[in-house]
C-alpha atoms as an extended CHARMM CRD file, in Angstrom:
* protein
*
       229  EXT
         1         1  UNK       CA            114.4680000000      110.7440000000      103.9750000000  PROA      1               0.0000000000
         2         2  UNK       CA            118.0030000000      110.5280000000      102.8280000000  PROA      2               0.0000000000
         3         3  UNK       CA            119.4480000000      113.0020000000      106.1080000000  PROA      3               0.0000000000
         4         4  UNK       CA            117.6110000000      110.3150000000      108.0360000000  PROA      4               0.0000000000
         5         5  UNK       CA            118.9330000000      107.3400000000      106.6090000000  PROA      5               0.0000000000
         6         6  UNK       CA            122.6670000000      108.8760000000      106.7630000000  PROA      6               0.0000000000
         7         7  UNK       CA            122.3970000000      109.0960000000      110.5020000000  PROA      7               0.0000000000
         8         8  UNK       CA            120.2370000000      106.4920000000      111.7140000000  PROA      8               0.0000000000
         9         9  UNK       CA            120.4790000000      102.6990000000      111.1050000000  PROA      9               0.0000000000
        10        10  UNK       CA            117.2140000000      100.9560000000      111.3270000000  PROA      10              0.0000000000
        11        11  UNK       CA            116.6100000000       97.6790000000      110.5010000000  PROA      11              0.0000000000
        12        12  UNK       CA            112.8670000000       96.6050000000      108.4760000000  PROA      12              0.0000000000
        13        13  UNK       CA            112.0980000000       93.0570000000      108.1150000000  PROA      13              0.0000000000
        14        14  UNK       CA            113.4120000000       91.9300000000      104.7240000000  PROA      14              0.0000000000
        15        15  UNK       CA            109.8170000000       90.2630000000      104.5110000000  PROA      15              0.0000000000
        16        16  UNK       CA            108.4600000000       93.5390000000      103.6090000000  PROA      16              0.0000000000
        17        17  UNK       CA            110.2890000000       94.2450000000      100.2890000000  PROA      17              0.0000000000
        18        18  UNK       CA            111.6800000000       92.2380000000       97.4130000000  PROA      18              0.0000000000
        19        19  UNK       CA            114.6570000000       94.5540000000       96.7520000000  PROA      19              0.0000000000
        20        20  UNK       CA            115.9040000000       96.9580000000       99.6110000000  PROA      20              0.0000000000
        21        21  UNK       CA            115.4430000000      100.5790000000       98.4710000000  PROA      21              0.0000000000
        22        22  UNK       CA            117.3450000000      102.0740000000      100.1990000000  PROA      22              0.0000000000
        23        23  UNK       CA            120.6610000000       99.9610000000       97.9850000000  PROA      23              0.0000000000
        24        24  UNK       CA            119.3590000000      102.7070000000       95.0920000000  PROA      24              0.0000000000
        25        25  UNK       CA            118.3650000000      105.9690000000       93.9260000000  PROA      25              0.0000000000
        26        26  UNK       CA            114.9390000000      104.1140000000       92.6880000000  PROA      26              0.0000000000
        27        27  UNK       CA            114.5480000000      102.3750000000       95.2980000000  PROA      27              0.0000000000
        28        28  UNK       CA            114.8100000000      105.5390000000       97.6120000000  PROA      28              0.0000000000
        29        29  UNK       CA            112.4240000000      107.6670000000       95.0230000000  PROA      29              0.0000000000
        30        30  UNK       CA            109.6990000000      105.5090000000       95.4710000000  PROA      30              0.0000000000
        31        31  UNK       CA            109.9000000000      105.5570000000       99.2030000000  PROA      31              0.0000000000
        32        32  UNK       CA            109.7330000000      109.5510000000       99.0280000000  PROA      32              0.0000000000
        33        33  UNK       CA            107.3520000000      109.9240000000       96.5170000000  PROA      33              0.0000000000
        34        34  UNK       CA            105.0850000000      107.3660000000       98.2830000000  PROA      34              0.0000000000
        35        35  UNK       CA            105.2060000000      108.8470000000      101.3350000000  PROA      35              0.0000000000
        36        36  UNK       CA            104.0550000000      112.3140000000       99.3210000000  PROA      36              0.0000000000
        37        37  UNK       CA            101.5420000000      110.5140000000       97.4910000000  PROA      37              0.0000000000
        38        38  UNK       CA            100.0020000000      108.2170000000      100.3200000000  PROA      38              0.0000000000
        39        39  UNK       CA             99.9550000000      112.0890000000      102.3500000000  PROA      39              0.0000000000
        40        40  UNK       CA             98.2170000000      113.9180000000       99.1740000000  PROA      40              0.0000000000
        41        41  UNK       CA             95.5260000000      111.4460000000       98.1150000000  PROA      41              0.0000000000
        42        42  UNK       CA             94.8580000000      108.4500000000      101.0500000000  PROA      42              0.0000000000
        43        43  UNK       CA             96.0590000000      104.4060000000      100.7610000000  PROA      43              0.0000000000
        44        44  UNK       CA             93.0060000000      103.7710000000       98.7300000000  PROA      44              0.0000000000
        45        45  UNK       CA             93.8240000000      106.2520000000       95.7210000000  PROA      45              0.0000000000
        46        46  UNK       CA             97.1950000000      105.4500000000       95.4430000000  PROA      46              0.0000000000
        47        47  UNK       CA             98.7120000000      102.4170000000       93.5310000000  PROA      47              0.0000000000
        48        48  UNK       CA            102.3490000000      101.3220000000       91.9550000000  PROA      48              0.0000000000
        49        49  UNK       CA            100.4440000000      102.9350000000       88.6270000000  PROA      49              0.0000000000
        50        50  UNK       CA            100.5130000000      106.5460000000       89.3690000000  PROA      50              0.0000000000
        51        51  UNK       CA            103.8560000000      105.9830000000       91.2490000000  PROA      51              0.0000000000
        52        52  UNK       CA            105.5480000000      104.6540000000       88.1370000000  PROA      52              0.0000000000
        53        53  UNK       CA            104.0230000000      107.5710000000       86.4090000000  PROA      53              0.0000000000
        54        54  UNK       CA            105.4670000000      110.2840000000       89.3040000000  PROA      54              0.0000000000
        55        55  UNK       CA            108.9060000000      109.4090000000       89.4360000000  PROA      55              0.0000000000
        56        56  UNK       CA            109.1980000000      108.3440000000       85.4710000000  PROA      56              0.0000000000
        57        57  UNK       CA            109.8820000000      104.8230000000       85.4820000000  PROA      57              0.0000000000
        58        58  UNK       CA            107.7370000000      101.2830000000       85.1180000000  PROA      58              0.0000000000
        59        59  UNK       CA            105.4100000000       99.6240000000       87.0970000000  PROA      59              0.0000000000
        60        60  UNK       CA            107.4040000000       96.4770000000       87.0050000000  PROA      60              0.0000000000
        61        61  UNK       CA            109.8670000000       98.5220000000       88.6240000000  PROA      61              0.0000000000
        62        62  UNK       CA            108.3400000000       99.1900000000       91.1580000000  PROA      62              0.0000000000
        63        63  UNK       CA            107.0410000000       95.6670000000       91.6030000000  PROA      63              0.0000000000
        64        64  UNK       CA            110.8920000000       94.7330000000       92.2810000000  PROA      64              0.0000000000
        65        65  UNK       CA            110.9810000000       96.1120000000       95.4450000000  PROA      65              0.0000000000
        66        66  UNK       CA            107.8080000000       95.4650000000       97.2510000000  PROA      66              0.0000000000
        67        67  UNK       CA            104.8830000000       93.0580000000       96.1110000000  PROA      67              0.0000000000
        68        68  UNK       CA            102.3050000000       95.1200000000       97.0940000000  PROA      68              0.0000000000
        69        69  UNK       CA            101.1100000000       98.3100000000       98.2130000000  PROA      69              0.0000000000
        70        70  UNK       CA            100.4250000000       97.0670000000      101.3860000000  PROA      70              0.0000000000
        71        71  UNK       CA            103.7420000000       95.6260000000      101.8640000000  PROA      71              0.0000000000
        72        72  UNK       CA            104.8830000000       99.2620000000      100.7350000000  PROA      72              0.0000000000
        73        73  UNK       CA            102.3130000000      100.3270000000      103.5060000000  PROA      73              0.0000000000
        74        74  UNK       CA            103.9080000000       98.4420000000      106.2640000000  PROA      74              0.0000000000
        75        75  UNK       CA            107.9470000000       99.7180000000      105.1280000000  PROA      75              0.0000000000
        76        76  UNK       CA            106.5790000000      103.4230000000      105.6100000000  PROA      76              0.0000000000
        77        77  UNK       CA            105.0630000000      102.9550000000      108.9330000000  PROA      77              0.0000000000
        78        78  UNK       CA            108.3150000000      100.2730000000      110.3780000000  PROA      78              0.0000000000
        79        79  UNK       CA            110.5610000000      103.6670000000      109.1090000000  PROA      79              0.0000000000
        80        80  UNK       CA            108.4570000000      105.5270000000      110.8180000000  PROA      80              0.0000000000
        81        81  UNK       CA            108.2300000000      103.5250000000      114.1280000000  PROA      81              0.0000000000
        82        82  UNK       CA            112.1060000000      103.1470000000      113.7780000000  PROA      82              0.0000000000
        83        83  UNK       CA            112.1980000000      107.4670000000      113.9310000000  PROA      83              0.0000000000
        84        84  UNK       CA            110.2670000000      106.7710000000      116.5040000000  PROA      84              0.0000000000
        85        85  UNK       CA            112.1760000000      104.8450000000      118.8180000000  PROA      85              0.0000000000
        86        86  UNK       CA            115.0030000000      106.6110000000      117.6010000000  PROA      86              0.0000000000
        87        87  UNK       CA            113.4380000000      109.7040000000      119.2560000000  PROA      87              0.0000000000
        88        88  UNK       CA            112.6630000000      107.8630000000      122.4090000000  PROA      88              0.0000000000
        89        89  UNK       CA            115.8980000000      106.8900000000      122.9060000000  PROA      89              0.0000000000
        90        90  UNK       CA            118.0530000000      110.5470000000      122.7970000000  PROA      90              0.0000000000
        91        91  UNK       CA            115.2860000000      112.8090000000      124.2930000000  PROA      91              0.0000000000
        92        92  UNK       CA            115.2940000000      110.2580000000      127.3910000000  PROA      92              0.0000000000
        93        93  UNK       CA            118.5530000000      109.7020000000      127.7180000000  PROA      93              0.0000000000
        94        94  UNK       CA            120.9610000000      110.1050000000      130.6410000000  PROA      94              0.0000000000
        95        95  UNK       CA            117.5340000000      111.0560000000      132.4580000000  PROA      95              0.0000000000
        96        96  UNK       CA            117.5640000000      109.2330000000      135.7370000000  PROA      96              0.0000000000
        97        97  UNK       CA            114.0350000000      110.1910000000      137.1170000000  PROA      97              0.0000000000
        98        98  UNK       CA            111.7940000000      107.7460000000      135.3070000000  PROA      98              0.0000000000
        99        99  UNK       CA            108.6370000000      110.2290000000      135.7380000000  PROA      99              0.0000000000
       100       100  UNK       CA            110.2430000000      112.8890000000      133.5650000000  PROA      100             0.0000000000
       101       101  UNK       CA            111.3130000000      109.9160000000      131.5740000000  PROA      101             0.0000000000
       102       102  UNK       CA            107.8470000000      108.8820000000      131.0190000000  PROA      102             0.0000000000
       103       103  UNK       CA            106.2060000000      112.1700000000      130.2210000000  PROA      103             0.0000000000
       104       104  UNK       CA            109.1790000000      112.6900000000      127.2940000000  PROA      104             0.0000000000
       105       105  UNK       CA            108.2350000000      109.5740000000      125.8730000000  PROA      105             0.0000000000
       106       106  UNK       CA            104.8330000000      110.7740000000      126.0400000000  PROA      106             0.0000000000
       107       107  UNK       CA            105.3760000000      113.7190000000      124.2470000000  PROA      107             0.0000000000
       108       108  UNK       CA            107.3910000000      111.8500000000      121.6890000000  PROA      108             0.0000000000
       109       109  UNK       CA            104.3860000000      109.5550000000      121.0640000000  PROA      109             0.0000000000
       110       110  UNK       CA            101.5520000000      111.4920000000      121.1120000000  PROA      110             0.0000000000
       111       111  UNK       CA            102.7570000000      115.3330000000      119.6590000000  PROA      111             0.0000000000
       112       112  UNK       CA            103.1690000000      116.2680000000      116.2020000000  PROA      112             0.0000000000
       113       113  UNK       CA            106.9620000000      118.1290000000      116.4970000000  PROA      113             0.0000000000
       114       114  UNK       CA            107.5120000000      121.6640000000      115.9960000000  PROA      114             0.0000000000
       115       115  UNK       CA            110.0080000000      122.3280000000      113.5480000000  PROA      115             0.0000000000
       116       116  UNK       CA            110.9630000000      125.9240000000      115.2920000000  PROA      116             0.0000000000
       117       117  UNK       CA            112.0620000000      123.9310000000      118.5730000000  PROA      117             0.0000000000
       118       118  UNK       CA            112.2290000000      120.2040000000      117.9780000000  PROA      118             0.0000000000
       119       119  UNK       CA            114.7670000000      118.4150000000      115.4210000000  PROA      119             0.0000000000
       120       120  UNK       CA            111.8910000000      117.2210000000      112.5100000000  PROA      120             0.0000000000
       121       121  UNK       CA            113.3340000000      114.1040000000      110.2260000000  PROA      121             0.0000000000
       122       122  UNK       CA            112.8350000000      114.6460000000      106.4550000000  PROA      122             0.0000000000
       123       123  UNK       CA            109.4690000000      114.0440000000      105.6760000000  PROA      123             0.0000000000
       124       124  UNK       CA            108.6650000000      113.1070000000      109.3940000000  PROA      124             0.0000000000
       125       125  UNK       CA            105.8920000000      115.4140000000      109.3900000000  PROA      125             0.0000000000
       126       126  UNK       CA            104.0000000000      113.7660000000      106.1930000000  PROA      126             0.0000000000
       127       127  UNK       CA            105.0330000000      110.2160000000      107.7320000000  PROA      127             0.0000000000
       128       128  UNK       CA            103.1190000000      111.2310000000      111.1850000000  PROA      128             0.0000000000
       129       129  UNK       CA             99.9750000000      112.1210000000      108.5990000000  PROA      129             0.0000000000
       130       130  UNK       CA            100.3340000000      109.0460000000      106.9370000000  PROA      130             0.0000000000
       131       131  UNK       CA            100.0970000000      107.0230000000      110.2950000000  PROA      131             0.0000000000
       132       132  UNK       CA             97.8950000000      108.8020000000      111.6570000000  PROA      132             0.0000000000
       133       133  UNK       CA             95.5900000000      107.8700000000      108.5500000000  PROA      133             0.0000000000
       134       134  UNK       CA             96.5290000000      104.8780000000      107.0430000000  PROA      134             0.0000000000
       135       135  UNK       CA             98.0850000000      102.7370000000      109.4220000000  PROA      135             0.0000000000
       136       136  UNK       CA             95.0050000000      101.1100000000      111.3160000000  PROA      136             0.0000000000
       137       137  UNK       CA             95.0560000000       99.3970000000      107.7860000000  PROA      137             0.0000000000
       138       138  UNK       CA             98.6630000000       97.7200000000      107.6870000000  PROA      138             0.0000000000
       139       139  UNK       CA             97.2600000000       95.5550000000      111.1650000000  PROA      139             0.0000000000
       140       140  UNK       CA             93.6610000000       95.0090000000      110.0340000000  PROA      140             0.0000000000
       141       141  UNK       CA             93.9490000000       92.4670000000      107.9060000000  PROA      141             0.0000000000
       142       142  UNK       CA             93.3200000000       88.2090000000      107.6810000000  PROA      142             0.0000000000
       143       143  UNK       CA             97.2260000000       88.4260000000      107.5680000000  PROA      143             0.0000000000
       144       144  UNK       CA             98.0700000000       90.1770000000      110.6450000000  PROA      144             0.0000000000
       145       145  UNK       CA             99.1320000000       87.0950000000      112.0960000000  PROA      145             0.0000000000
       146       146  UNK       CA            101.4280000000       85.7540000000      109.1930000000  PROA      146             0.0000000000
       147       147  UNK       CA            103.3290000000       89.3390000000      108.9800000000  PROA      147             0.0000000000
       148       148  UNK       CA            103.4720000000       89.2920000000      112.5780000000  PROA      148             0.0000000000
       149       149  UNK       CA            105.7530000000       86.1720000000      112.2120000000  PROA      149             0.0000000000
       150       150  UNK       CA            107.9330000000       88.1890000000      109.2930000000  PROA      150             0.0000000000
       151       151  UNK       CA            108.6400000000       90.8560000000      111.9750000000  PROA      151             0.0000000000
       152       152  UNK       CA            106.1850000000       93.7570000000      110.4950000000  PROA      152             0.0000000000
       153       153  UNK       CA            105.0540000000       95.1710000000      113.9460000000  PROA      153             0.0000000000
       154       154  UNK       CA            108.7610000000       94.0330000000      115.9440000000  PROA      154             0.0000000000
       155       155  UNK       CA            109.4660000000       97.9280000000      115.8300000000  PROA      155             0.0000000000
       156       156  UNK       CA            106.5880000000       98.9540000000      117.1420000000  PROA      156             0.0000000000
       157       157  UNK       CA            106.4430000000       96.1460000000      119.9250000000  PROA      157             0.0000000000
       158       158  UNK       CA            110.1680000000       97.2850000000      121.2210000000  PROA      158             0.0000000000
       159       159  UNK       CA            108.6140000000      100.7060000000      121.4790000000  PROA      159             0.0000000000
       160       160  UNK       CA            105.3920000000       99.6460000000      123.0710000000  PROA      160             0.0000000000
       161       161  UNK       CA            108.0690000000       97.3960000000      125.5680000000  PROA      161             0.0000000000
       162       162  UNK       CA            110.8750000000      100.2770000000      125.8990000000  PROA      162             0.0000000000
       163       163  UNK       CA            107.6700000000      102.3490000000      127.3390000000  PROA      163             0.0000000000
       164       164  UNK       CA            105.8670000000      100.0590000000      129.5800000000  PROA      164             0.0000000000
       165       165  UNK       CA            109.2160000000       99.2860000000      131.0090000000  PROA      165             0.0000000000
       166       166  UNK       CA            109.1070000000      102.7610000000      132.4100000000  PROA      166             0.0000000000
       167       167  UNK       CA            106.0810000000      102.4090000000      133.4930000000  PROA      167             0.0000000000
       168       168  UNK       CA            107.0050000000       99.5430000000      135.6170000000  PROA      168             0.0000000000
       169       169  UNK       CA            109.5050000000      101.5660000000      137.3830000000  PROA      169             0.0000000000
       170       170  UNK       CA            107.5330000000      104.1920000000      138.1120000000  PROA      170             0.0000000000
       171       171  UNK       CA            103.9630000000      101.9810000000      138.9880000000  PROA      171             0.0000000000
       172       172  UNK       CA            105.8950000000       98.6780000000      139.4920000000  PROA      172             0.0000000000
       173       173  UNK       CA            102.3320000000       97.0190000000      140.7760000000  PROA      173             0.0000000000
       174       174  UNK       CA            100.4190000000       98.5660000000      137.7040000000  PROA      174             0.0000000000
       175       175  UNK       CA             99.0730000000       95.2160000000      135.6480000000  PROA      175             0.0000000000
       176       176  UNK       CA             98.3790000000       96.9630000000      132.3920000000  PROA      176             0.0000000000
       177       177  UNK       CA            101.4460000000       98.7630000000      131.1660000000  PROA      177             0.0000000000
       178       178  UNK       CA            101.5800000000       97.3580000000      127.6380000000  PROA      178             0.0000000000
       179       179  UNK       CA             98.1810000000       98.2810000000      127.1390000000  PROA      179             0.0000000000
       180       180  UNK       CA             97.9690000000      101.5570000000      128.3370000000  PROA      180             0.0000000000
       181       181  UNK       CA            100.7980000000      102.6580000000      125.5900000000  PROA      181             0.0000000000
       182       182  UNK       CA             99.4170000000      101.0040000000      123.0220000000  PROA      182             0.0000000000
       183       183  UNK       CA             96.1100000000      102.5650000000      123.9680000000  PROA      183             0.0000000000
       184       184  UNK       CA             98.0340000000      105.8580000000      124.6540000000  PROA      184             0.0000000000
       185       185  UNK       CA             99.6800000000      105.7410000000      121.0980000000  PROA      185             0.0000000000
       186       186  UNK       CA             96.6940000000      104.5830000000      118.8630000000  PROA      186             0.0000000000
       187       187  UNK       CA             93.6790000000      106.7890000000      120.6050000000  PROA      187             0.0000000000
       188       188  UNK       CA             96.1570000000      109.9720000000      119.9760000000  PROA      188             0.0000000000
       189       189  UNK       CA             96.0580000000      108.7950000000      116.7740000000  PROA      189             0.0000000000
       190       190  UNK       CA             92.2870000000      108.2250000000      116.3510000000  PROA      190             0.0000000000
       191       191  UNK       CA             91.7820000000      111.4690000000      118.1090000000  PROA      191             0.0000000000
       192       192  UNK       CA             93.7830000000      113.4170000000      115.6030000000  PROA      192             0.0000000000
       193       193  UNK       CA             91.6440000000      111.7960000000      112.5440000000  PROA      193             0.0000000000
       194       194  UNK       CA             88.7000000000      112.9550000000      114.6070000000  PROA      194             0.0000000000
       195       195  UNK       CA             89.6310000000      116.6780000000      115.1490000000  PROA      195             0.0000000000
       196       196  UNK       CA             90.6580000000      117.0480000000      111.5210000000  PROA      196             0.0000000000
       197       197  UNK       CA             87.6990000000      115.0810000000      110.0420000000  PROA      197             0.0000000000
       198       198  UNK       CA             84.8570000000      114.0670000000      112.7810000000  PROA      198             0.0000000000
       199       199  UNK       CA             85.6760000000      116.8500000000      115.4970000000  PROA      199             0.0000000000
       200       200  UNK       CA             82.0990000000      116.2160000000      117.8270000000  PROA      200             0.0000000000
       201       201  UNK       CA             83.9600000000      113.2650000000      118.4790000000  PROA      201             0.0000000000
       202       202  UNK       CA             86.8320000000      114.8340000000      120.2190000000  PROA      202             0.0000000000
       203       203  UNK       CA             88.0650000000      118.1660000000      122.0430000000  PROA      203             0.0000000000
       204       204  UNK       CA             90.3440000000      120.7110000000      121.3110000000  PROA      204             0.0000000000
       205       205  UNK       CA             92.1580000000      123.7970000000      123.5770000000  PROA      205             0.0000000000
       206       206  UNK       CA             92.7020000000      127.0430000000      122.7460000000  PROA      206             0.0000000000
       207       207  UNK       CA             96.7970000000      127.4170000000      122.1050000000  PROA      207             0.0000000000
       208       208  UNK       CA             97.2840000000      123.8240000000      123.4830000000  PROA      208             0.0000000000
       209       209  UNK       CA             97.6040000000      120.4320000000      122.1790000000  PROA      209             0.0000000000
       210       210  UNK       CA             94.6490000000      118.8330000000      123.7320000000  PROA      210             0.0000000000
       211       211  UNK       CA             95.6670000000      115.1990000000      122.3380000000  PROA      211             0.0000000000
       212       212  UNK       CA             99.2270000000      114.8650000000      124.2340000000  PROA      212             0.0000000000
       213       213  UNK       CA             97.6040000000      116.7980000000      127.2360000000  PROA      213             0.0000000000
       214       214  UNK       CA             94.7720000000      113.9940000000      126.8990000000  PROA      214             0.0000000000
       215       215  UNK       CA             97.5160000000      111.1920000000      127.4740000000  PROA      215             0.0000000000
       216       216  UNK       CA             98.8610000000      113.5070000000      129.8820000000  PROA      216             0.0000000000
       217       217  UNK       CA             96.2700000000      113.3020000000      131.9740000000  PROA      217             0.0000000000
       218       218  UNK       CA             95.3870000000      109.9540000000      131.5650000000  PROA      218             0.0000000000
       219       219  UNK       CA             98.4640000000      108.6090000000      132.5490000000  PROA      219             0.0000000000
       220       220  UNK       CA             98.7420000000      111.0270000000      135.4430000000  PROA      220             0.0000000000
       221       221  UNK       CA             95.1270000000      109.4680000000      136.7590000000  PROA      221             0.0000000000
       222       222  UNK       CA             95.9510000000      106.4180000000      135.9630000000  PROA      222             0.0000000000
       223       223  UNK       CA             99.7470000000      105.7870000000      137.4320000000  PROA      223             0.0000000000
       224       224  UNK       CA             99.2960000000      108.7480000000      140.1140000000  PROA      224             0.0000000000
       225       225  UNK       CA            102.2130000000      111.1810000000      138.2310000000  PROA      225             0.0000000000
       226       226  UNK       CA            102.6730000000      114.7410000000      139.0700000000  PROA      226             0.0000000000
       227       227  UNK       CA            104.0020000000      117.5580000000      137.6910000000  PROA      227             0.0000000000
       228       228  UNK       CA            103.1820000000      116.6080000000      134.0970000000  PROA      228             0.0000000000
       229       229  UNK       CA            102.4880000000      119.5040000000      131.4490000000  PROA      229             0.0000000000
């Protein structure tokens, strides 16, 4: 986390925590050790507790930077969006043809990165896990629509609108292009949960990644693209 924060600037809604922790070392070992715990033993097994516990200090502590766990929840997942975009932004840039545009966005969305060819963030990897299983539960909630007013989702919206922008170029008379990356983003998601825990309800391939090939495809179908993987 801390060779991420050094060279990327992204900015979470000050709704979300109390104190910013990334202004200490605390503040940055509970972020870390979260993110490890949340990966080890699921949302609904963790609390500020066994944090305290982890990285030797109080509970009350921890209560000084974020109010909640879910509030801690939705921090993770905005860093994580924020790598995200991040991404988005220097693996498409200075790339002219928005159809190869596109299908690197794709990729940047839907894959899990290789750390023997792709540039990983610290902890990216155990982030990606954490999304993948927890973060249907930082939206599903009576106060989706308050947070949305604090700015919890506005990094994930910019990516969802960076995205369908492309798509606009490419299928400017297409009528769904917000929906078909957010659809793009959480099914890869879903499916993932599914082939690790409830695989009849998906497919795999031999050797391939059958989830970003699956968004491949669809958008290929759906927007009339060639030449994707």
């Amino acid at each position: 986390m801390n060779s991420f924060l050094e060279k990327v600037n992204i900015s979470v809604s000050t709704h979300l925590f109390l104190k910013n922790p990334n202004s200490s070392d605390l503040g940055q070992k509970i972020i870390t050790e979260s993110i490890n715990m949340i990966y080890e033993i699921g949302f609904e097994l963790f609390n500020f507790k066994k944090l305290a516990q982890k990285i030797q200090t109080t509970e009350a502590s921890v209560y000084r930077y974020f109010e909640s766990k879910h509030s801690l929840l939705l921090y993770l997942i905005n860093w994580y969006w924020g790598m995200i975009e991040y991404r988005l932004i220097v693996e498409s840039n200075n790339i002219s043809n928005p159809k190869e545009r596109l299908i690197r966005m794709i990729h940047s969305l839907t894959s899990i990165p290789n750390p023997e060819n792709e540039f990983v963030f610290t902890q990216e990897l155990k982030l990606k896990r954490v999304v993948i299983n927890e973060s249907a539960k930082a939206f599903l909630t009576k106060e989706v629509d308050k947070e949305n007013k604090a700015g919890a989702f506005k990094v994930y919206m910019s990516i969802i609108t960076r995205v369908a922008n492309v798509i606009a170029e490419v299928a400017p008379n297409y009528p769904f292009p917000a929906m078909l990356v957010s659809m793009l983003i959480e099914s890869s998601n879903q499916q993932r949960f599914f082939g690790e825990h409830l695989p009849h309800l998906t497919n795999t391939l031999p050797d391939k990644d059958a989830f970003e090939d699956f968004a491949l495809d669809l958008v290929n179908k759906t927007l009339g693209i060639n030449g994707t993987k």
